[in-house]
FISENU-792139 format. One record per residue: residue in one letter; x, y, z of N, C-alpha, C in turn. Coordinates in steps of 0.2 Angstrom, whole numbers, padded with zeros to 4 digits, always signed. Example, Ala and Ser with C-alpha at 12.3 -4.5 7.8 and 13.67 -1.06 7.14 Angstrom:
2
a+0066-0028+0039+0062-0022+0039+0066-0016+0039s+0064-0011+0035+0068-0005+0036+0064+0000+0039
REM end
This chain:
81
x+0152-0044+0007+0148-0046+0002+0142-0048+0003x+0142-0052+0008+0134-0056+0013+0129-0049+0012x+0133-0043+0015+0127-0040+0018+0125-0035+0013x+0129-0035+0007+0126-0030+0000+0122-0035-0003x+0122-0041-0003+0118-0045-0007+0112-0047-0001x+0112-0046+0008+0108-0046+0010+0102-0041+0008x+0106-0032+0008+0103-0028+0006+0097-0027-0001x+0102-0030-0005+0099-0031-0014+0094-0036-0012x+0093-0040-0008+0088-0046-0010+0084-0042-0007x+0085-0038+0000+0076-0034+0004+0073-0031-0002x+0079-0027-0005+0076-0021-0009+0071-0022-0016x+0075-0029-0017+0072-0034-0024+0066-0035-0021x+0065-0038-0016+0058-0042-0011+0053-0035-0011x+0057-0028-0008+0051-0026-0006+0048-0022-0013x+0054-0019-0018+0051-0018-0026+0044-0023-0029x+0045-0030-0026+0041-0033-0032+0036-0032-0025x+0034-0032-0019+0029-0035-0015+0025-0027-0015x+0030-0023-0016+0024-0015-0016+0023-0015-0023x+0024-0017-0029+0023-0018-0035+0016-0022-0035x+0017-0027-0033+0012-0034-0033+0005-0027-0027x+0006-0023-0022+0000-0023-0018-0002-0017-0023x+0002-0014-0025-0001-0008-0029-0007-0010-0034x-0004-0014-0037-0009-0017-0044-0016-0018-0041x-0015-0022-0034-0021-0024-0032-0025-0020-0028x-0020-0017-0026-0025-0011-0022-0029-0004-0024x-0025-0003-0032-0029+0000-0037-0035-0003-0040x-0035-0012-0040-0041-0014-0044-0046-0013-0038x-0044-0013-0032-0049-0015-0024-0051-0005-0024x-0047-0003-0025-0051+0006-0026-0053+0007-0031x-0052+0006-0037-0057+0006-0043-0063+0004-0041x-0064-0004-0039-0070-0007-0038-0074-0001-0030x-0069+0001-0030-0073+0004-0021-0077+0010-0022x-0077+0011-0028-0080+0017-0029-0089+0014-0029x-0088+0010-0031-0097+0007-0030-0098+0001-0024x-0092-0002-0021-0093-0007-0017-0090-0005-0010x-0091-0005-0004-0089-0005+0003-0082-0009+0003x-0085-0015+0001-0082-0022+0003-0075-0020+0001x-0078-0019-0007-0068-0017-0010-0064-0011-0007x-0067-0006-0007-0065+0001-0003-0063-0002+0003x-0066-0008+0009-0062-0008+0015-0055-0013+0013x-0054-0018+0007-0052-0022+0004-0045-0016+0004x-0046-0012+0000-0040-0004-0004-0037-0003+0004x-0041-0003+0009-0039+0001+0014-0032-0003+0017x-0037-0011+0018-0032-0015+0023-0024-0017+0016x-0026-0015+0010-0018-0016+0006-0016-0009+0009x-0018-0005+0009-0013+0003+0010-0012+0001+0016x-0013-0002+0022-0010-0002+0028-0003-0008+0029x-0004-0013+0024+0000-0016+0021+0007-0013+0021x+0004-0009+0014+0011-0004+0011+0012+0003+0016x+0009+0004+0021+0012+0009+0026+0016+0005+0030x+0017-0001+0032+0021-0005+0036+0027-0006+0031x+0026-0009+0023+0032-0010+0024+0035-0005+0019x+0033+0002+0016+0036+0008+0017+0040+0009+0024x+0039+0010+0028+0041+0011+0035+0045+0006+0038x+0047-0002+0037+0049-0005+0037+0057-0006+0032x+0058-0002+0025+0060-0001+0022+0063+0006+0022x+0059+0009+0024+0060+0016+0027+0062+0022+0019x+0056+0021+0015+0055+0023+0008+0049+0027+0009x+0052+0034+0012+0046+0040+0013+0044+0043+0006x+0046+0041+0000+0039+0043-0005+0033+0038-0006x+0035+0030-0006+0032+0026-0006+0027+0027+0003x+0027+0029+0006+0024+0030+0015+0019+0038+0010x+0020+0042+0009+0015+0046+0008+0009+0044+0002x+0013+0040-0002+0008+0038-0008+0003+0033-0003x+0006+0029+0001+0001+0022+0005-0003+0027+0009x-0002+0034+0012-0006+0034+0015-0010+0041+0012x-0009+0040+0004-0014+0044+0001-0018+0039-0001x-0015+0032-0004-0021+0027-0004-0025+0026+0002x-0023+0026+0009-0026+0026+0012-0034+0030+0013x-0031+0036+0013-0037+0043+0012-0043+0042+0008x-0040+0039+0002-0044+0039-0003-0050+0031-0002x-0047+0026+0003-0052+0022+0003-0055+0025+0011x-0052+0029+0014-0059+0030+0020-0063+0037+0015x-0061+0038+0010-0067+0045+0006-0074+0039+0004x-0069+0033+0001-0076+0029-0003-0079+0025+0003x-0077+0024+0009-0082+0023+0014-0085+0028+0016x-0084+0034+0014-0089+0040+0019-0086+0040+0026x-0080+0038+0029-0077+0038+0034-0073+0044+0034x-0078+0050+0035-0073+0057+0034-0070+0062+0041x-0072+0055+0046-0067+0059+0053-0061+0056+0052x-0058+0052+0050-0054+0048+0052-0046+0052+0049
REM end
């Protein structure tokens, strides 16, 4: 029973904490389309959510982080990357 209820508390934890970066990582790429600042801001949250996508090991949530990812190096003009 420990380790179903270990399991249900990560999943709880990681549901609200990719819910919580999402929101703000949308407001920090929104803003990024006129600001540097926000767009490297959008960057360092999708790197966030690639760690604990992968961490989690929730491969839709891991392509989504690293299509936010793409989209803050477009708004830096960072198009080797």
């Amino acid at each position: 029973a420990s380790i179903q209820l270990n399991v249900l508390t990560k999943r709880v934890r990681y549901e609200s904490s990719w819910a919580w970066l999402s929101t703000l990582g949308g407001g920090h790429s929104c803003l990024g389309e006129e600001s540097t600042r926000h767009a490297k801001d959008a960057e360092a949250i999708s790197k966030n959510q690639i760690c604990l996508s992968t961490e989690v090991g929730d491969p839709n949530a891991l392509v989504k982080s690293y299509l936010f990812l793409s989209l803050s190096y477009l708004q830096q003009k960072r198009y080797d990357e």
